[in-house]
C-alpha positions in Angstrom: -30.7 -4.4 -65.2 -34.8 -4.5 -64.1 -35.0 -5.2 -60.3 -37.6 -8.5 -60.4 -40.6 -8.3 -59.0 -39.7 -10.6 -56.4 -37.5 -7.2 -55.2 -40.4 -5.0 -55.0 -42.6 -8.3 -53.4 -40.3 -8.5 -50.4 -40.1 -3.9 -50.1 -43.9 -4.2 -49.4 -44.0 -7.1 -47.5 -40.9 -5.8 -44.9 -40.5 -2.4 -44.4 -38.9 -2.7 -41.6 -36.4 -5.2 -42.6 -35.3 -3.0 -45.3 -34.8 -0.4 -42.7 -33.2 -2.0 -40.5 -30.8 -2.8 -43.4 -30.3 0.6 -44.5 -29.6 1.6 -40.6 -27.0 -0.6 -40.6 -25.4 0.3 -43.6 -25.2 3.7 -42.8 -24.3 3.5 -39.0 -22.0 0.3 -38.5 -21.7 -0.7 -34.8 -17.9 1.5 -34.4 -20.0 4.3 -35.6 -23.2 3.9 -34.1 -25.6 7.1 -33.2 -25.6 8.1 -29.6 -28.4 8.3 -27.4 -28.2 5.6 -25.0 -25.5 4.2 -22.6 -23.2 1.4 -24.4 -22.7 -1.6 -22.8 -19.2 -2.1 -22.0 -17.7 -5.7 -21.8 -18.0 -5.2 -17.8 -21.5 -4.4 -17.8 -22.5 -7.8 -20.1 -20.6 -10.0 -17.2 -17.0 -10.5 -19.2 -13.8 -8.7 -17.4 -12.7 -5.4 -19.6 -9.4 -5.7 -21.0 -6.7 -4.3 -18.4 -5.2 -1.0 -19.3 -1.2 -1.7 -19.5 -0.4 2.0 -19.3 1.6 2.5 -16.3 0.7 5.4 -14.0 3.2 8.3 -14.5 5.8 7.9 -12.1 6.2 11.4 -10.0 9.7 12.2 -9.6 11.6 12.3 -5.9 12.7 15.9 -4.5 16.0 16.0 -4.1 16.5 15.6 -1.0 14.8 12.5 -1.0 15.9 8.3 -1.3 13.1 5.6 -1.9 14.5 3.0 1.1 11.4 0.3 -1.1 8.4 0.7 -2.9 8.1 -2.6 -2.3 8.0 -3.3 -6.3 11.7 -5.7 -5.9 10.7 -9.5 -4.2 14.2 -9.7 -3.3 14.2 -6.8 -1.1 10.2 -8.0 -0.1 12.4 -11.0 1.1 13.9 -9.3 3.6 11.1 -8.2 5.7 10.5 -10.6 8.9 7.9 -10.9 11.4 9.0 -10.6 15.2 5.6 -11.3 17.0 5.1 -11.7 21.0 6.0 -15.2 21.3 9.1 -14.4 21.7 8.2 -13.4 25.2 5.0 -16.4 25.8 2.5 -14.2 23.8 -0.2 -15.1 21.6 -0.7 -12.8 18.9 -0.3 -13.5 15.7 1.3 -11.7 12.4 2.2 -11.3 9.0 3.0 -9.6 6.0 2.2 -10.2 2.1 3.0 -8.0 -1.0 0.9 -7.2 -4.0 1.0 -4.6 -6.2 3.7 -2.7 -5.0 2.3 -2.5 -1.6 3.0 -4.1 1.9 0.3 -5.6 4.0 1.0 -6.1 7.6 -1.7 -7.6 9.5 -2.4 -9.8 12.1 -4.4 -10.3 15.5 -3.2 -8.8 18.6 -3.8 -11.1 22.1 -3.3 -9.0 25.2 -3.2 -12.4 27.2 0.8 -12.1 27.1 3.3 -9.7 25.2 0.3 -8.5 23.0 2.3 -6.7 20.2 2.8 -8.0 16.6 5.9 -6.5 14.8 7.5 -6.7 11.1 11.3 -5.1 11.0 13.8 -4.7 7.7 17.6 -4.9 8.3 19.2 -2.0 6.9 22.2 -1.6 4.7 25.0 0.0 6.4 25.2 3.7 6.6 21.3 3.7 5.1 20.0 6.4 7.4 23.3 8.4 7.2 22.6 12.5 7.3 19.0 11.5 7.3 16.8 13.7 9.3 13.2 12.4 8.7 11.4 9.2 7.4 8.7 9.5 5.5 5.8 6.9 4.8 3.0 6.7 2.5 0.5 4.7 4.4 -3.6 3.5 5.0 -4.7 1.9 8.1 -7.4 1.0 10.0 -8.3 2.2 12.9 -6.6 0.6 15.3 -3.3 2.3 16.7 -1.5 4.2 17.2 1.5 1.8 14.9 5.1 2.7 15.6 8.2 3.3 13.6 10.9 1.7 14.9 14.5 2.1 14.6 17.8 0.6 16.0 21.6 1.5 16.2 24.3 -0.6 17.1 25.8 1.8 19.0 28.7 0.1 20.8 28.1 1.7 24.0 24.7 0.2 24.3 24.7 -3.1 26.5 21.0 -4.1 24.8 19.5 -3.6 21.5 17.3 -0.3 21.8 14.2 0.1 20.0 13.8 4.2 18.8 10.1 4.2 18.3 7.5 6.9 17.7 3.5 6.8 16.4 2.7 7.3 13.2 0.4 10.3 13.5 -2.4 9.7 11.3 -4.4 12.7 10.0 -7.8 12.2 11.8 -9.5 14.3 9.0 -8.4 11.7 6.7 -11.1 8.7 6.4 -9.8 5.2 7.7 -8.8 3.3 4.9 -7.2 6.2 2.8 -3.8 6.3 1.8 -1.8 9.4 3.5 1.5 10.3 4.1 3.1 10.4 7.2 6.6 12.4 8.3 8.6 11.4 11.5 11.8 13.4 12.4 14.3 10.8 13.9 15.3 13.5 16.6 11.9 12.8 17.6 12.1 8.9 18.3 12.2 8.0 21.9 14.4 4.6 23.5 12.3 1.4 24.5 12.7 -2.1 25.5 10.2 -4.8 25.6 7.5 -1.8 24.9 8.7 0.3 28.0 10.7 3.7 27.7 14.0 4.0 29.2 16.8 6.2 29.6 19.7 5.9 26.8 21.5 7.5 24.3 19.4 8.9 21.2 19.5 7.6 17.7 22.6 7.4 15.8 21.3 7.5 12.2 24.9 6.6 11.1 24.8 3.4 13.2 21.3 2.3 12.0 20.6 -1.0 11.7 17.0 -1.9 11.3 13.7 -0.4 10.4 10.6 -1.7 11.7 6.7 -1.1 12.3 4.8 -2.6 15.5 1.5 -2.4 16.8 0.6 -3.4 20.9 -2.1 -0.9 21.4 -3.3 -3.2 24.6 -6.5 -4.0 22.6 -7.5 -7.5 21.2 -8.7 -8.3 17.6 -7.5 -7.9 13.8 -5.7 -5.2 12.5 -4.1 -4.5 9.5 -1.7 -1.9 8.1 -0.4 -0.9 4.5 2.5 0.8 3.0 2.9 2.0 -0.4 6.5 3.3 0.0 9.2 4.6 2.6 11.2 7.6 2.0 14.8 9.0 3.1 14.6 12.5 3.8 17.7 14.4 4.0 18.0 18.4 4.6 
């Protein structure tokens, strides 16, 4: 069939058009020539679609048990905050959970007890054989926080706090996750915040798990944990 004239009218009066055309046709937008930066659905103002694929999940050495990953809002549940009013203090505390992770923050007030405190009741026999706790942490930096943990040994005539710092490596920028190891043999007794002399740890008899922070300094501070490990030998 003759193209019209009306064909070859409109090729002289726009070139580009027709090339434009032609460029489309032979690169479609899914298969468009390189040479600039695309612009992704973030960069024009509208949220990218989420990526669903989970992380791959990095398998526990044998020796160790996941006590939480905080991923389970029944066990979340069971955390409870045990601030310094208990004793006429001021500070203040709390915990939320998001994303697997536990936030504990608060403001400490050194006008009275001045500590801020979040504790877990354990299942019975929980720390048995354990020799080490592990903790995969970031934190500001305020400190040092404490792990806490208590028996009910029978012979004691008050509940004892076992309590040592969580030694952050100072290499490591605030703010970054790290992980942080405490050998129970290395907890030391204290009450109300003051060490005394009594029995050590019973891991068989533990009964609660905590974290605490009364560094004797006033402000904000805030504290997160990804997961905490059982380590056994």
């Amino acid at each position: 069939m003759p193209l019209s004239t009306s064909f070859f009218a409109s090729r002289r009066q726009t070139p580009r058009g027709l090339a434009l055309l032609l460029t489309a046709a032979l690169f479609p937008p899914a298969c468009a020539p390189s040479g600039g930066p695309s612009q992704t659905a973030t960069e024009t103002g509208t949220a990218a679609e989420p990526n669903d694929t989970p992380p791959p999940t990095q398998a526990l050495a044998s020796t160790h048990t996941r006590l939480t990953d905080f991923d389970n809002p029944a066990s979340n549940a069971g955390w409870r905050m045990v601030n310094d009013d208990v004793m006429g203090g001021r500070s203040l505390g709390d915990v939320s959970f998001a994303d697997g992770v536990m936030a504990f923050y608060g403001s400490i007030n050194t006008n009275g007890g001045g500590f801020s405190s979040v504790r877990f009741d354990l299942e019975p026999g929980a720390l048995a054989g354990a020799s080490t706790i592990q903790l995969r942490v970031r934190a500001d930096t305020r400190g040092p926080y404490r792990l806490m943990v208590s028996d009910d040994l029978p012979t004691r005539q008050r509940r004892i706090s076992h309590q040592h710092n969580l030694e952050l490596d100072p290499a490591t920028p605030p703010r970054d996750w790290q992980t942080v190891a405490i050998d129970l043999s290395d907890l030391t007794p204290s009450w109300r915040g003051n060490r005394v002399r009594a029995a050590p740890l019973d891991p068989t008899r533990a009964v609660e798990l905590g974290l605490i922070l009364g560094d004797g300094r006033d402000g904000p501070f805030r504290l997160e944990i990804d997961w905490i490990d059982i380590v056994r030998p």
